[in-house]
C-alpha atoms as one frame of an Amber mdcrd trajectory, in Angstrom:
protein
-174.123 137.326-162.266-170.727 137.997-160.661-169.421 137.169-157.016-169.379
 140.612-156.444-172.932 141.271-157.226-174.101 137.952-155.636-172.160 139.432
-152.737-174.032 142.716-152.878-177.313 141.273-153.236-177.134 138.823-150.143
-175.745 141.871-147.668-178.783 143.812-148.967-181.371 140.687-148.336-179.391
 140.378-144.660-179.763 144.117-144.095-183.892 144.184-145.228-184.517 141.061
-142.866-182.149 142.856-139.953-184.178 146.195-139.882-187.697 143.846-140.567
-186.803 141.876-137.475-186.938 144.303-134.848-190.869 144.918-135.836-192.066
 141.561-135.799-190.040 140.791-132.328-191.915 143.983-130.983-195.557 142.643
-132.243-194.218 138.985-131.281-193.583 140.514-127.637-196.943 142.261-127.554
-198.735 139.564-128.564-197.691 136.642-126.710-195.270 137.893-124.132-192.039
 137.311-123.303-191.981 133.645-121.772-193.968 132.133-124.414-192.129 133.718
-127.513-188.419 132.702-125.440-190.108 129.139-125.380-190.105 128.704-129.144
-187.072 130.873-130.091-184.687 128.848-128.212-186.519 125.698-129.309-187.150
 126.189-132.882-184.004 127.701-133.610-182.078 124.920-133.024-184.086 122.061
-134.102-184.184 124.199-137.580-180.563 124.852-138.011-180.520 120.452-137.201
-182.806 119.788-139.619-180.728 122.702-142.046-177.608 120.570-141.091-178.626
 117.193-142.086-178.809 117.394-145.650-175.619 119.573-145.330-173.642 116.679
-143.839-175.303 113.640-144.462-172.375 111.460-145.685-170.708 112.669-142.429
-174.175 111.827-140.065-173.592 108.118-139.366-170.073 108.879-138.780-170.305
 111.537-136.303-173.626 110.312-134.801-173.186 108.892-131.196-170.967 112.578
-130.428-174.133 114.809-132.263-176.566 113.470-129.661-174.386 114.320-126.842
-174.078 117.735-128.260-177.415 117.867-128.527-178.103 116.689-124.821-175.770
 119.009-123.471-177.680 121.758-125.449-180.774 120.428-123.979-179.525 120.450
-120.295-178.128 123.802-120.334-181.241 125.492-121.931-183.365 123.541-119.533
-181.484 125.141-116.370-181.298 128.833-117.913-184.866 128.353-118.025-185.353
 127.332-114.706-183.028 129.757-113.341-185.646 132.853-115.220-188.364 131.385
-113.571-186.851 131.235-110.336-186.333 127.777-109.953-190.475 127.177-109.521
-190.651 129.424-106.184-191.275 133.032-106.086-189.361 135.586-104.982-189.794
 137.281-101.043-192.405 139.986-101.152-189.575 142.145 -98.938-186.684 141.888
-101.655-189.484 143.900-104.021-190.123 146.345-101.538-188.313 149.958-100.934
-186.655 150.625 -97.858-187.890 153.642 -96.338-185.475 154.129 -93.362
């Protein structure tokens, strides 16, 4: 088969999973709710495109080792503190900031 074709076929497959994604995010959110399904798309996603990149760039791994895990702990850091900044750093909010103001 030709570039062109290959081409063709692999924006078609990106397209199908695209439009199929938006379904399965709505029944994801439905079903366990947003906190839980945040949880393992910001953790699975990366340790999967890690695990994707190993075999990639294994003769360059031992090399560029000590620098990976400081990406990696960097990563870890800043999700950790997004997170903690959506929950509200473990406090809730004042019960007046939720309420209207009627005068």
């Amino acid at each position: 088969m030709s570039a062109r074709r290959w081409s063709l076929v692999a924006a078609l497959f990106t397209m199908f999973l695209w439009g199929a994604n938006f379904a399965f995010v709505k029944y994801l959110l439905d079903t366990l709710g947003v906190g839980p399904f945040l949880f393992i798309r910001f953790v699975t996603m990366p340790l999967l495109a890690f695990l994707l990149l190993l075999p990639v760039f294994r003769k360059h791994v031992a090399r560029t080792w000590p620098f990976t895990w400081l990406k990696i702990a960097g990563a870890c850091i800043t999700m950790a503190g997004v997170a903690w900044a959506q929950f509200g750093g473990g406090r809730a909010p004042p019960r007046e900031a939720a309420q209207v103001d009627s005068g």
